[in-house]
N, C-alpha and C positions, 0 to 999 in steps of 0.2 A: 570172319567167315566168308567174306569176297578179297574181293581187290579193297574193298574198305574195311573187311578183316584183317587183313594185312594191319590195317591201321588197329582193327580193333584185339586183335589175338597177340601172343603172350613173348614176353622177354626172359629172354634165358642163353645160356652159351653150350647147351647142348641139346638133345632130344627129352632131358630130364627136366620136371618143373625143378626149376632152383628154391632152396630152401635155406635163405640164408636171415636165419632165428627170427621170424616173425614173431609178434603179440602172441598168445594163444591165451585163448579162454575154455580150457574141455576139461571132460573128469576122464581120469583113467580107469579103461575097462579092465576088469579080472580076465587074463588066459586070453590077454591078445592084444592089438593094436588099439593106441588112443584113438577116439573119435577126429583126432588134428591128423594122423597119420592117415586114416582109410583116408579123409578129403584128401591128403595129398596125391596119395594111391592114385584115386578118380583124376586129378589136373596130369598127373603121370599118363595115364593111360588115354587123355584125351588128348594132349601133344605128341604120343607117342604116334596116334593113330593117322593124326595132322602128318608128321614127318613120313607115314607111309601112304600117305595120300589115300587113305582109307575111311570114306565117309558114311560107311556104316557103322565100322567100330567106332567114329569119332560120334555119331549121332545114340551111340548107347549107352552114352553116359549122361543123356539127356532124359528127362522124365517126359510123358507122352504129350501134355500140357504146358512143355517148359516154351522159355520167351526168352527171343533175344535180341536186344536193341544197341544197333550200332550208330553215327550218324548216316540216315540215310536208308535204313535198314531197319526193318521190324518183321520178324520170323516169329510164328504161332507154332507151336507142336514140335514134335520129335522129328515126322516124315521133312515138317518145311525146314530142319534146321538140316536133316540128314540132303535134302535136294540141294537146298542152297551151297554145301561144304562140296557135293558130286560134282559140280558145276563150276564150283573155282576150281578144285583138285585136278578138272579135263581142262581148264580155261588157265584162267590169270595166276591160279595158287599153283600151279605146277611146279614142283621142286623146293618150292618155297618151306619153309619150316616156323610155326608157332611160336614163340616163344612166351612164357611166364614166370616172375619171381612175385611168388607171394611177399605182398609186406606185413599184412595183417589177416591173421585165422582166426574166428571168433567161431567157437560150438554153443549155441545158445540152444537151450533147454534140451542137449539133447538130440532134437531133431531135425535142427537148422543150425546149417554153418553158414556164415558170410566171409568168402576169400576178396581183400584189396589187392590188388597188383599193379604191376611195373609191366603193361607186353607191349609187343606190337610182334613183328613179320618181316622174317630173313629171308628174302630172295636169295638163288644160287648165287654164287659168288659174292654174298654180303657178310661180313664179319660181326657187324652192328644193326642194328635197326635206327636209321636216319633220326634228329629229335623229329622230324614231320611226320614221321609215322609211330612216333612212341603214343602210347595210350594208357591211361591207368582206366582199370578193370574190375568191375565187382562183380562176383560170381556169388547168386545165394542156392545152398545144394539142401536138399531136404532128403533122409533116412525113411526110404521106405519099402519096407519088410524088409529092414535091418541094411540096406544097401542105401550107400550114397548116392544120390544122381543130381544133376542140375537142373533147376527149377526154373533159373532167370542167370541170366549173363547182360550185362552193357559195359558200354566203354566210352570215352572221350577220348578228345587228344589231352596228352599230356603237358603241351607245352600250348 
């Protein structure tokens, strides 16, 4: 979500979280998408938002209470994750693209999903995200009034 979002934001080789067959643990809904799909949907439309350097739509898939801890980095609420995303997207994240491959999607009871990841942060002209800046990533998203949002995000380095 900074310049140490970079390190802590998501691995992927296009604007799309990648989905390449995670775990999953969700019951399938009647007349729509699995609970494993809306979470996708949600890491979709919050890299989508990253790749247009757009920190409102990235901060509204954030719940109003959500937490995000990077090294370095501890953001409270919706507003401090939507400021902090404005401030790299004018600053150091410019151009820059998110990246995430889920490795593991668990829908637990329902109203809590916990996404593991593979990300980190393509600068313009990067093919790859450096192993220095790889990060595995847990995202827990909690269901509410029937919408996904994110409740809590952190990351390490990966290596």
């Amino acid at each position: 979500m900074s310049t140490q979002t970079a390190t802590s934001s998501q691995t992927e080789t296009n604007t799309q979280t990648e989905t390449h067959s995670p775990k999953t643990n969700t019951k399938t809904e009647t007349n729509g998408p699995t609970d494993t799909d809306a979470v996708r949907d949600v890491l979709n439309q919050l890299y989508d938002a990253w790749t247009n350097g757009d920190a409102d739509a990235f901060a509204a898939n954030y719940r109003d209470d959500a937490t995000v801890v990077m090294p370095g980095v501890l953001r409270q609420g919706r507003n401090s994750v939507r400021d902090h995303m404005a401030a790299g997207f004018a600053g150091p994240l410019r151009g820059s693209r998110g990246l995430d491959q889920p490795e593991d999607i668990r829908v637990i009871d329902g109203h809590t999903a916990i996404v593991i990841s593979r990300a980190g942060i393509l600068f313009p002209g990067e093919d790859e995200v450096p192993a220095g800046r790889q990060v595995t990533a847990t995202t827990v998203l909690s269901k509410q009034d029937g919408r996904w949002l994110i409740a809590a995000y952190a990351n390490a380095p990966a290596h």
